[in-house]
MARZATOR-114380 format. One record per residue: x, y, z of N, C-alpha, C in turn; residue number from 0. Coordinates in steps of 0.02 Angstrom, whole numbers, m for minus. Layout:
BEGIN
     n.X     n.Y     n.Z    ca.X    ca.Y    ca.Z     c.X     c.Y     c.Z  pos
       X       Y       Z       X       Y       Z       X       Y       Z  NUM
...
***
This chain:
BEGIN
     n.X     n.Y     n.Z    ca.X    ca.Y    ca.Z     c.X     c.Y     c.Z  pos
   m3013   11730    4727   m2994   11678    4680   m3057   11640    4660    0
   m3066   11640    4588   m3139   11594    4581   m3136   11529    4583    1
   m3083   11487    4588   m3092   11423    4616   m3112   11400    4680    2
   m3068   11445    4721   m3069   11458    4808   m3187   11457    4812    3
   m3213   11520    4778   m3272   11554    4765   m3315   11509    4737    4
   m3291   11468    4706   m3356   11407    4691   m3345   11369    4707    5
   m3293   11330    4750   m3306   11296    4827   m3323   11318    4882    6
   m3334   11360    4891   m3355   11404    4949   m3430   11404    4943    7
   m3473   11432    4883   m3527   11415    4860   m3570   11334    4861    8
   m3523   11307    4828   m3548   11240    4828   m3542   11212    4928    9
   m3528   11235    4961   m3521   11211    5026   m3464   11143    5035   10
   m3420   11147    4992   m3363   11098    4972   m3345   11066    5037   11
   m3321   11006    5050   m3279   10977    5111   m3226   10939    5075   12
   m3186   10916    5114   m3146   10876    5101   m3133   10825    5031   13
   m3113   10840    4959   m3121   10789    4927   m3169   10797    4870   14
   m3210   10869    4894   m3235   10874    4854   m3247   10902    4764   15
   m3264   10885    4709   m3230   10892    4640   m3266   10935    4608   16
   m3206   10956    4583   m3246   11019    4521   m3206   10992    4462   17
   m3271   10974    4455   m3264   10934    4359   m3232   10968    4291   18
   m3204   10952    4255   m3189   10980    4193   m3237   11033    4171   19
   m3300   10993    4172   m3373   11041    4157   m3350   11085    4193   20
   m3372   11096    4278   m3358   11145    4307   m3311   11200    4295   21
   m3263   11167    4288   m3224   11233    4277   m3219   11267    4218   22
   m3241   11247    4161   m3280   11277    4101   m3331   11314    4076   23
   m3376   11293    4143   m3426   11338    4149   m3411   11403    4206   24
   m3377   11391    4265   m3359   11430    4339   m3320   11471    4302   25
   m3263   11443    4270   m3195   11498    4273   m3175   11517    4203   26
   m3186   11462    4153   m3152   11492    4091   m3195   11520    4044   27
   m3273   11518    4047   m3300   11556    4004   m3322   11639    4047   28
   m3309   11640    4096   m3284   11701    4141   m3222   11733    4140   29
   m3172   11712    4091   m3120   11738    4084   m3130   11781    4020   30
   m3096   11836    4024   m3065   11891    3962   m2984   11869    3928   31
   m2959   11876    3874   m2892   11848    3852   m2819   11861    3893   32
   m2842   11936    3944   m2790   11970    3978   m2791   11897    4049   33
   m2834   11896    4091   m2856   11854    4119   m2822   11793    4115   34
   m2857   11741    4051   m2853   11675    4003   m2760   11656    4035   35
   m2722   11691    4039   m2645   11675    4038   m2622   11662    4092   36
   m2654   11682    4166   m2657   11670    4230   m2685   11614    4245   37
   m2724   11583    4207   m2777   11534    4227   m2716   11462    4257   38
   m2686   11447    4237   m2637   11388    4223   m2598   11386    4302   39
   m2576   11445    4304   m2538   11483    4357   m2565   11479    4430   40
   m2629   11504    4418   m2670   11481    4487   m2694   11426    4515   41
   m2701   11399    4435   m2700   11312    4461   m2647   11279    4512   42
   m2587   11308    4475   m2526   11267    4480   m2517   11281    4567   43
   m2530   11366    4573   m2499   11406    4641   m2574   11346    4707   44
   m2624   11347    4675   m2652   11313    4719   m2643   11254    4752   45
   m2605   11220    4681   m2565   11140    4724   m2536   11130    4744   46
   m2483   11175    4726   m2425   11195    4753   m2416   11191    4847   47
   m2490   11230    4844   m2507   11254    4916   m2528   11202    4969   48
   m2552   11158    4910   m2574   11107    4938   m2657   11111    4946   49
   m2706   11160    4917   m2754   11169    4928   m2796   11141    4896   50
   m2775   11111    4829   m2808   11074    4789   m2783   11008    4768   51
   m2775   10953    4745   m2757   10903    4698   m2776   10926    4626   52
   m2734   10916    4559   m2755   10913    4531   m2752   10856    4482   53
   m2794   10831    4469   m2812   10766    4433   m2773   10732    4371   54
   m2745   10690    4334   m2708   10697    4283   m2728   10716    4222   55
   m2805   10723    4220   m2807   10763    4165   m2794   10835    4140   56
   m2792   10832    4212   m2732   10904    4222   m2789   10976    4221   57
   m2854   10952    4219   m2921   10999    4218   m2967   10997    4294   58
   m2963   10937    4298   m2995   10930    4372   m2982   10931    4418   59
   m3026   10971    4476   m3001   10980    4543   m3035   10950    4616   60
   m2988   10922    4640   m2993   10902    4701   m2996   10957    4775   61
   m3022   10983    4804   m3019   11011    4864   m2992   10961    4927   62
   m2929   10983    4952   m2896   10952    5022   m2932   10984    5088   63
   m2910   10986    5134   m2929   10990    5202   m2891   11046    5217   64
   m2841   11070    5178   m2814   11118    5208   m2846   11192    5149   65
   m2857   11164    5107   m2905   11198    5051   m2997   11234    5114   66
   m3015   11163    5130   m3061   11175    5175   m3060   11221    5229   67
   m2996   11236    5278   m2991   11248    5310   m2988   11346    5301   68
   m2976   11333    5223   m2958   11406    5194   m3033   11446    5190   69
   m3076   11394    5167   m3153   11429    5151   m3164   11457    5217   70
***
């Protein structure tokens, strides 16, 4: 998962944010159109999970502790 992959990279802990930028640059200009339609989905499945927060702008991400615990 490339969200999971550039917190893992960045050495992420608890709380830590991946900016609008970020994920514009990490994930969506790395996407193809087949791709592009999942993007929303994985967001959603990640909060779901509880592994992320996501922010109300509805672009930014928060990493939890149980997100952490995943890296």
């Amino acid at each position: 998962m490339m969200f999971m992959h550039w917190f893992k990279s960045s050495n992420a802990v608890e709380g830590h944010v991946m900016t609008k930028a970020d994920v514009i640059k990490a994930i969506l200009k790395k996407l193809d159109s087949k791709q592009d339609k999942f993007f929303a989905r994985a967001m959603d499945e990640l909060a779901n999970d509880a592994i992320i927060t996501i922010q109300p702008d509805g672009v930014t991400l928060v990493l939890t502790q149980k997100g952490v615990d995943l890296l």
